[in-house]
C-alpha positions as a printed NumPy array, in Angstrom:
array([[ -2.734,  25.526,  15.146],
       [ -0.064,  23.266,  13.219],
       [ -1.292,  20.19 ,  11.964],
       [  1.259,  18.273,  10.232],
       [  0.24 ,  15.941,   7.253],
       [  2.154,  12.783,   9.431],
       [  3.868,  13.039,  12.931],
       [  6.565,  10.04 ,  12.916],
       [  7.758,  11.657,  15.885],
       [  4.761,  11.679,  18.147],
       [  4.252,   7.649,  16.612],
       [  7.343,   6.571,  18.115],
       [  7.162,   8.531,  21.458],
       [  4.046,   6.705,  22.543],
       [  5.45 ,   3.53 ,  22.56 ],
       [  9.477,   4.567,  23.114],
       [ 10.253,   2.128,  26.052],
       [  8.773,  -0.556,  25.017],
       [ 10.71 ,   0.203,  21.56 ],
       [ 14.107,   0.799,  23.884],
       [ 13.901,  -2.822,  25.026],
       [ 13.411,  -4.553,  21.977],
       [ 16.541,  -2.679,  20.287],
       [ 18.526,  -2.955,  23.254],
       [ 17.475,  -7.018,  23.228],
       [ 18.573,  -7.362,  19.251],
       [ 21.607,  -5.834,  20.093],
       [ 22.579,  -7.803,  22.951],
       [ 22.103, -10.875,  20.965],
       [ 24.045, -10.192,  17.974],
       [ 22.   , -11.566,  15.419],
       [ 21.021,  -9.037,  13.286],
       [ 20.367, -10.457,   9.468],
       [ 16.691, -12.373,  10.085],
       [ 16.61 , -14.315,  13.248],
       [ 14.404, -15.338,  15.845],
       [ 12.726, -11.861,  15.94 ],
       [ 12.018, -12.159,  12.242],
       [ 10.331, -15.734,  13.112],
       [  8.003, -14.709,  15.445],
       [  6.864, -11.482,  13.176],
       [  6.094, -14.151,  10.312],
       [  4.168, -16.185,  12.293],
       [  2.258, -13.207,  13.751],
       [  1.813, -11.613,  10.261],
       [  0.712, -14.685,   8.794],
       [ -2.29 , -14.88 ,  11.204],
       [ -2.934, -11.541,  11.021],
       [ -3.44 , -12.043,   7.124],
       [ -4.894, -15.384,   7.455],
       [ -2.72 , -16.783,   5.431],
       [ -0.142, -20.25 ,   5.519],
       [  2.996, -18.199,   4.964],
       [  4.986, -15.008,   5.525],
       [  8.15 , -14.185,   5.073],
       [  9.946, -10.504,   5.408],
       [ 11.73 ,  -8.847,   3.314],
       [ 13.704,  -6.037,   2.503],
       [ 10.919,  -3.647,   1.278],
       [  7.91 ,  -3.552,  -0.357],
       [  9.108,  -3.167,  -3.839],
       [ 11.451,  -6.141,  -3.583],
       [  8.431,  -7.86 ,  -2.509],
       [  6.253,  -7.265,  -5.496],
       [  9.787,  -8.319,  -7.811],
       [ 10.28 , -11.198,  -5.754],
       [  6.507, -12.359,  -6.389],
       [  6.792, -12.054,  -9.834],
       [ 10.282, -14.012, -10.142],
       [  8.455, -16.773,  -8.64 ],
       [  6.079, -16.909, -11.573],
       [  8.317, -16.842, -13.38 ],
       [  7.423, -13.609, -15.208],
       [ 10.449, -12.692, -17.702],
       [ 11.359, -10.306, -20.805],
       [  8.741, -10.09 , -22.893],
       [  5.571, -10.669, -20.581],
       [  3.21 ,  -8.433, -19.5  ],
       [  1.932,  -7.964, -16.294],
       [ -1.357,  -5.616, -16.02 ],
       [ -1.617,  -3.077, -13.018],
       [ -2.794,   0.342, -12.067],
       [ -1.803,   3.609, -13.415],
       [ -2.607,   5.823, -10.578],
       [ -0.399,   3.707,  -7.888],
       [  2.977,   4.836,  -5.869],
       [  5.852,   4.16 ,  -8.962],
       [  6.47 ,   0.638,  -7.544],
       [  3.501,  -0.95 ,  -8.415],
       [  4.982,  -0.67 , -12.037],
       [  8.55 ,  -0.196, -11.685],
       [  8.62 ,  -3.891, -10.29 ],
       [  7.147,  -5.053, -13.38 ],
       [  9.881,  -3.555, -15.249],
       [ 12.283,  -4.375, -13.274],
       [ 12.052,  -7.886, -14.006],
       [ 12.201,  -7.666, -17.969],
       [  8.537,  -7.519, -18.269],
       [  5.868,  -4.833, -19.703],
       [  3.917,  -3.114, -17.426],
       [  0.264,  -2.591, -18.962],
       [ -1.981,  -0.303, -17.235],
       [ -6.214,  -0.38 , -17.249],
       [ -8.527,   2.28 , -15.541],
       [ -9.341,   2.38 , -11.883],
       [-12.66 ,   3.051, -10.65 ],
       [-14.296,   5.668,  -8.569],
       [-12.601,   4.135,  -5.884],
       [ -9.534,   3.89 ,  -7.089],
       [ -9.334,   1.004,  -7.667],
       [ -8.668,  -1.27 , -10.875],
       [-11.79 ,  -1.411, -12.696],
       [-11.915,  -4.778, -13.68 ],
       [-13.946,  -3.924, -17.091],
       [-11.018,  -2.028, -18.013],
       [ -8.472,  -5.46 , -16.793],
       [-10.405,  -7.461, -18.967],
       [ -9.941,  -5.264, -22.051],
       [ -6.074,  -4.949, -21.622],
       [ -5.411,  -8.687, -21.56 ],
       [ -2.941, -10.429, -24.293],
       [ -1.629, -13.321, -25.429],
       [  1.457, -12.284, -23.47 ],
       [ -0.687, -11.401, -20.155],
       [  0.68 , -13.586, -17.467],
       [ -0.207, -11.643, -13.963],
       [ -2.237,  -8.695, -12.865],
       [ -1.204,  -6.754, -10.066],
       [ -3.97 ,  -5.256,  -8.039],
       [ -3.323,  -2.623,  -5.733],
       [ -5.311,  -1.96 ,  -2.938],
       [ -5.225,   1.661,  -2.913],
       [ -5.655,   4.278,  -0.219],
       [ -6.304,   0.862,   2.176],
       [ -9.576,   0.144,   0.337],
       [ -9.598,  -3.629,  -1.108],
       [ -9.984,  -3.465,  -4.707],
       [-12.834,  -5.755,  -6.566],
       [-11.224,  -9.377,  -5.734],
       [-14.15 , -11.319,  -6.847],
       [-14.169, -10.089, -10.275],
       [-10.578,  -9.735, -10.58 ],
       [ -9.924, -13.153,  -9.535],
       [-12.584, -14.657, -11.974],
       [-11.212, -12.328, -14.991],
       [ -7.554, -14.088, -14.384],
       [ -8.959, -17.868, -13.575],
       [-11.15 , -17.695, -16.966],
       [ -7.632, -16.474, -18.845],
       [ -5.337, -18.036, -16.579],
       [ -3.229, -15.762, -15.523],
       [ -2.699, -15.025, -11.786],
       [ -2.974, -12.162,  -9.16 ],
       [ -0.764, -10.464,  -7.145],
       [ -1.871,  -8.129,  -4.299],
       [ -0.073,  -4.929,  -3.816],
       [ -1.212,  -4.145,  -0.054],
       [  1.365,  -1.683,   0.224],
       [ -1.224,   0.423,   1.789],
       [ -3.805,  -2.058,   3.041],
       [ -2.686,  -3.641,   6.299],
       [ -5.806,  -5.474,   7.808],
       [ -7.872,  -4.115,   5.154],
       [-11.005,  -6.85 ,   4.067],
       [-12.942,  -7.823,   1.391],
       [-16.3  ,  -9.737,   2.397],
       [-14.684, -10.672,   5.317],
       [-11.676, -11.867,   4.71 ],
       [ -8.395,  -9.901,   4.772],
       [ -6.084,  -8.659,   1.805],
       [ -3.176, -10.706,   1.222],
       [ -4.87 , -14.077,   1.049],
       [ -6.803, -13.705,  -2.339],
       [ -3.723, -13.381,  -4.828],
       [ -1.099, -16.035,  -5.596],
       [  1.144, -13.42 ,  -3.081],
       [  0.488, -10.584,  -1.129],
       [  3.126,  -8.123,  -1.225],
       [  2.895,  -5.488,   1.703],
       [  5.427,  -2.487,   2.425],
       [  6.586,  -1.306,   6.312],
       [  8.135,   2.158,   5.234],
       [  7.795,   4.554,   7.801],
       [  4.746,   5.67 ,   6.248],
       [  2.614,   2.996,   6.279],
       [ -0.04 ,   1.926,   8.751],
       [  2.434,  -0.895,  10.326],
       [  5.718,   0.783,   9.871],
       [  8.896,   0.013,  10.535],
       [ 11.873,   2.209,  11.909],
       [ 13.178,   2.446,   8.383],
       [ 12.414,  -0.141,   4.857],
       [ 11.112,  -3.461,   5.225],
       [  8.139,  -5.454,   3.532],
       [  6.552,  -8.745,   3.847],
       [  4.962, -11.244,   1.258],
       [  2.135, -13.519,   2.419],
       [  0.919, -16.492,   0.077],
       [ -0.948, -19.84 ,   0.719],
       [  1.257, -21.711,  -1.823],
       [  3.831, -24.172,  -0.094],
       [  5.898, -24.328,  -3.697],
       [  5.918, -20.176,  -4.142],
       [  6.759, -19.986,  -0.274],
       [  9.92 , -22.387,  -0.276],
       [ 11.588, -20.907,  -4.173],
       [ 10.938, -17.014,  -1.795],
       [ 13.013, -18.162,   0.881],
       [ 16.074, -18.67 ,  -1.063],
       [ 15.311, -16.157,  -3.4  ],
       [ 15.35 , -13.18 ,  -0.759],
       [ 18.525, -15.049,   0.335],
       [ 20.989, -15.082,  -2.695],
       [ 19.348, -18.511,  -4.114],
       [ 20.885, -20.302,  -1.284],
       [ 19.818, -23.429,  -0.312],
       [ 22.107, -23.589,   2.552],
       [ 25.238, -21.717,   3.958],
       [ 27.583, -23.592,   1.305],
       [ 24.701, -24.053,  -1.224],
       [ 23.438, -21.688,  -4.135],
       [ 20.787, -23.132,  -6.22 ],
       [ 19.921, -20.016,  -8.483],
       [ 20.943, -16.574,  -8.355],
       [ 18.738, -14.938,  -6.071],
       [ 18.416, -11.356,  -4.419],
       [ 19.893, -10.31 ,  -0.983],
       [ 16.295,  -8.675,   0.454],
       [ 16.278,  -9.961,   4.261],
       [ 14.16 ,  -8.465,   7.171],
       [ 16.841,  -7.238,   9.818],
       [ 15.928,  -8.723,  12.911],
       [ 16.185,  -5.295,  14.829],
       [ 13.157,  -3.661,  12.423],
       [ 11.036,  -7.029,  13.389],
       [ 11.741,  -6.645,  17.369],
       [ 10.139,  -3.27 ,  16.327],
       [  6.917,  -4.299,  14.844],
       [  6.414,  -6.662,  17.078],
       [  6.062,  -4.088,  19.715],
       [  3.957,  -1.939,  16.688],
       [  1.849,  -4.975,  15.776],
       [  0.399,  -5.155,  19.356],
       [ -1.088,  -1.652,  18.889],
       [ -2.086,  -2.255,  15.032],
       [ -5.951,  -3.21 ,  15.57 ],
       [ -6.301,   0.237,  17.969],
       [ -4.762,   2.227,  15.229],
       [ -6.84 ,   0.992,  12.456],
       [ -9.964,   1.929,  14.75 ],
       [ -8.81 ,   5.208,  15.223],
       [ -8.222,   5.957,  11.482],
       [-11.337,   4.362,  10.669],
       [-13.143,   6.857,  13.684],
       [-11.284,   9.762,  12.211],
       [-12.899,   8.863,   8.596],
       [-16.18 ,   8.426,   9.931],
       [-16.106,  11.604,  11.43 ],
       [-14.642,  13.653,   8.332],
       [-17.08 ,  11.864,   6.021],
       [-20.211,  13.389,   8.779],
       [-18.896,  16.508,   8.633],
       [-17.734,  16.905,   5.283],
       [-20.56 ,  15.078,   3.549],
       [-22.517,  18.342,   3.061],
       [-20.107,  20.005,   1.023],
       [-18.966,  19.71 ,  -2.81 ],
       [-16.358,  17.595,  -2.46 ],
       [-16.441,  13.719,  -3.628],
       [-15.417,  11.765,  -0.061],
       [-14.526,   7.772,   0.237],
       [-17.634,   5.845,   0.911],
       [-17.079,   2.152,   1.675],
       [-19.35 ,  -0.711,   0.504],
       [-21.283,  -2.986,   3.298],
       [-18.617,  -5.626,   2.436],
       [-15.071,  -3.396,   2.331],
       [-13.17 ,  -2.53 ,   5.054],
       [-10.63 ,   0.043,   4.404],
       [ -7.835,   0.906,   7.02 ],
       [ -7.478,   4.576,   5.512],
       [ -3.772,   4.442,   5.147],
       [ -5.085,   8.108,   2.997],
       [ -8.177,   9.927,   3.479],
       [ -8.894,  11.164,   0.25 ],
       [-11.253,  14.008,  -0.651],
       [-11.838,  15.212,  -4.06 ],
       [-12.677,  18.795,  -5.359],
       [-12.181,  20.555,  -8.847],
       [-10.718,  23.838,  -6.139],
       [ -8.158,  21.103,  -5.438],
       [ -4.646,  23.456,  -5.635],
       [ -6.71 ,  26.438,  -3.87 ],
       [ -8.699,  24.476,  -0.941],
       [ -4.073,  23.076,  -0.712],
       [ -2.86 ,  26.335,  -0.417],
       [ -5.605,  27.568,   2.082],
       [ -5.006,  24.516,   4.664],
       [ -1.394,  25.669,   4.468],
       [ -1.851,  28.523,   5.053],
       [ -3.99 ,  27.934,   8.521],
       [ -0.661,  25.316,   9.4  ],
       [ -2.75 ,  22.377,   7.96 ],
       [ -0.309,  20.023,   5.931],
       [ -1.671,  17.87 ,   2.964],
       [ -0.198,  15.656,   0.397],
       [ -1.282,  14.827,  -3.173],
       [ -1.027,  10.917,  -3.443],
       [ -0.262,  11.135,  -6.867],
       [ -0.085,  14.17 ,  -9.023],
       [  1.28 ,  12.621, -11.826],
       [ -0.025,   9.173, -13.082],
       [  2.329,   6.549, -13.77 ],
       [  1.846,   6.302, -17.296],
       [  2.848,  10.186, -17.987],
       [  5.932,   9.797, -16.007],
       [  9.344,   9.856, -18.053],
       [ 10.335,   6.675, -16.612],
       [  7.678,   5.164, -18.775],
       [  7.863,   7.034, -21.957],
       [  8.75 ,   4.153, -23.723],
       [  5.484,   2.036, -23.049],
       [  3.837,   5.195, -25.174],
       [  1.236,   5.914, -23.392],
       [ -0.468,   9.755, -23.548],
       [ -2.555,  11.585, -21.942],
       [ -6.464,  10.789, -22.459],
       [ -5.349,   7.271, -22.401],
       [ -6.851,   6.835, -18.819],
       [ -9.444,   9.485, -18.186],
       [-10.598,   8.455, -14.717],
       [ -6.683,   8.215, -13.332],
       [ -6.381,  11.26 , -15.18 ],
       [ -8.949,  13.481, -13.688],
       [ -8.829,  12.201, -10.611],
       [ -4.82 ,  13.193, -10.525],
       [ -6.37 ,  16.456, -10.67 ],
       [ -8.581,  16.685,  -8.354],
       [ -7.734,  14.567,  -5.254],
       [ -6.239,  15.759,  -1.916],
       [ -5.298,  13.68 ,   0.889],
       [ -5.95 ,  15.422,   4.315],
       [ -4.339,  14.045,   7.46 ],
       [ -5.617,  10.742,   9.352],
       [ -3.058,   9.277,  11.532],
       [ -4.082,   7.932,  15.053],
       [ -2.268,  10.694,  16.454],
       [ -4.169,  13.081,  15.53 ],
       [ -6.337,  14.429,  18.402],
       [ -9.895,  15.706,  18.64 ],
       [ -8.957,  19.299,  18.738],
       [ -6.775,  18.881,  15.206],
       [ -9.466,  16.848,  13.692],
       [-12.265,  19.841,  14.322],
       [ -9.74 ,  22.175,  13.036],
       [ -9.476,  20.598,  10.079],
       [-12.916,  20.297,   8.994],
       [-13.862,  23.673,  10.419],
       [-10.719,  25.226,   8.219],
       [-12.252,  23.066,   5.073],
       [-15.989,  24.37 ,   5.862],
       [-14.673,  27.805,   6.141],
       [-12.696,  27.415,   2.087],
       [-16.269,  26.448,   0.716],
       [-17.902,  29.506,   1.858],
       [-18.7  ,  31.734,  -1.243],
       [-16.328,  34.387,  -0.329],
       [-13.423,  32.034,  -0.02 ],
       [-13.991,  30.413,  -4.113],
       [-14.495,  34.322,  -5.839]])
């Protein structure tokens, strides 16, 4: 059997008629640079989120730069985050003249907020919390770290679509929630797009210029601003996708539940949610010191898997100059090492799903770790 890591394909297939129509509608109208479709994904995204605003943009990264430009976060700032996140999560902060500091995640991957507290400045003006793997990071302690300093939050939900913390859904905690709709994410688009949610009126109205050159009207520039626009054709899209978003999560959530039965006997470190988290398993992560063997065995029975990331942020080359080293984080570190994300896309059917655990349950028998 040949199970593939994600099948984009098979995604699109389900729903290609319904997809047909809404492309075929966009094109028929002409309008193509935000538009009507763009205004009714805003409006649904913003409930979804439970949040005042939305507004789309042109990808998730742009998202996270255009939430810091309205803090006005500039050269010389520093803006704390994660070192184990996708590039972006830091690469924004740089991006925008500022210093990206990392702290320590947790067991869960998540930023330990002991380790947040410890990395704050005089020069500390946000922290960017990324909800990693579609678990909700620690909100309540986060939040209270950056009210007692004053400093603010910013969500990176790149991952976390209709994720929740006690109840209440990611995106609505932070100053701005900055979400991504790559292919790859849980609500994808046909290609890049992103979204930033917020609750403040004044952040809302300085985004919708600033995705849109600064303009304050066709004629009108007010400040130089960035040209990161939601095509209309990608929100006809996910309007059809968002209708089938709540069934997906269920199935990824069913899928975990049903690895973490299975698997839970084994030596391997799975995700275990608290009573109050709700993760949307954009990754279903297992950990194991046999990492790079238990990889190549799954290949080798057709099973795909990724590593999501081998290579912390802080030891990339693009950040050489923040000199960090290794041993800086140890947690990030040996996690990097360790951690394998196995496939759990709604796609996925039972048959694939028992062939991947029994494939892992045959690895960890003695014969297979001589």
């Amino acid at each position: 059997m040949k199970v593939p890591y994600i099948n984009l394909g098979l995604q699109q297939a389900n729903i290609m008629k319904e997809l047909l129509n809404a492309a075929e509608r966009v094109l028929g109208s002409g309008q193509f640079i935000l538009g009507e479709e763009v205004d009714k994904f805003e409006k649904s995204f913003a409930e979804l989120c439970q949040t005042r605003y939305s507004l789309g943009v042109a990808n998730g990264t742009d998202a996270l730069i255009l939430s810091l430009k309205s803090l006005g976060i500039k050269e010389g700032d520093e803006v704390i985050t994660a070192p184990n996140s996708f590039l972006a999560s830091a690469s924004s902060i740089a991006l925008t003249g500022a210093v990206p500091v990392f702290a320590d995640v947790k067991e869960d991957f998540n930023l330990d907020p002991d380790k947040v507290e410890n990395a704050i400045t005089p020069r500390t003006k946000a922290i960017i919390a990324v909800h990693l793997t579609g678990r909700p990071a620690s909100m309540d302690e986060l939040l209270e770290i950056a009210k007692k300093r004053g400093i603010a939050v910013i969500e990176d939900c790149a991952q976390a679509v209709g994720a929740e913390y006690k109840g209440k859904k990611v995106g609505g905690f932070g100053i701005t929630g900055c979400f991504s709709l790559h292919p790859l994410k849980n609500l994808a688009a046909s290609g890049d797009g992103g979204v930033i949610t917020t609750n403040d009126e004044k952040i809302y109205r300085y985004l919708l210029k600033a995705r849109n050159h600064g303009l304050k009207n066709r004629d009108e520039c007010e400040f130089w601003g960035f040209n990161s626009r939601l095509d209309n054709l990608q929100a006809a899209l996910l309007n059809i996708k968002m209708r089938y978003l709540d069934n997906s999560t269920i199935k990824r959530r069913e899928i975990a539940k049903l690895y973490h039965k299975e698997l839970n006997s084994l030596n391997l470190i799975l995700p275990v949610e608290k009573k109050y988290e709700k993760s949307v398993y954009h990754t279903y992560i297992i950990q194991t010191d046999q990492r790079n063997q238990l990889k190549e065995y799954l290949a080798g029975k057709g099973i795909e898997t990724k590593i999501h990331y081998p290579i912390p942020i802080h030891l990339q080359q693009a950040a050489k100059y923040l000199n960090y080293k290794k041993g800086d984080f140890p947690i990030t570190e040996k996690q990097s090492e360790t951690i394998l994300s196995i496939p759990v896309y709604p796609e996925l059917t039972n048959d694939e799903v028992t062939y991947i655990v029994r494939t892992i349950k045959e690895f960890f028998k003695s014969d297979n770790l001589k």
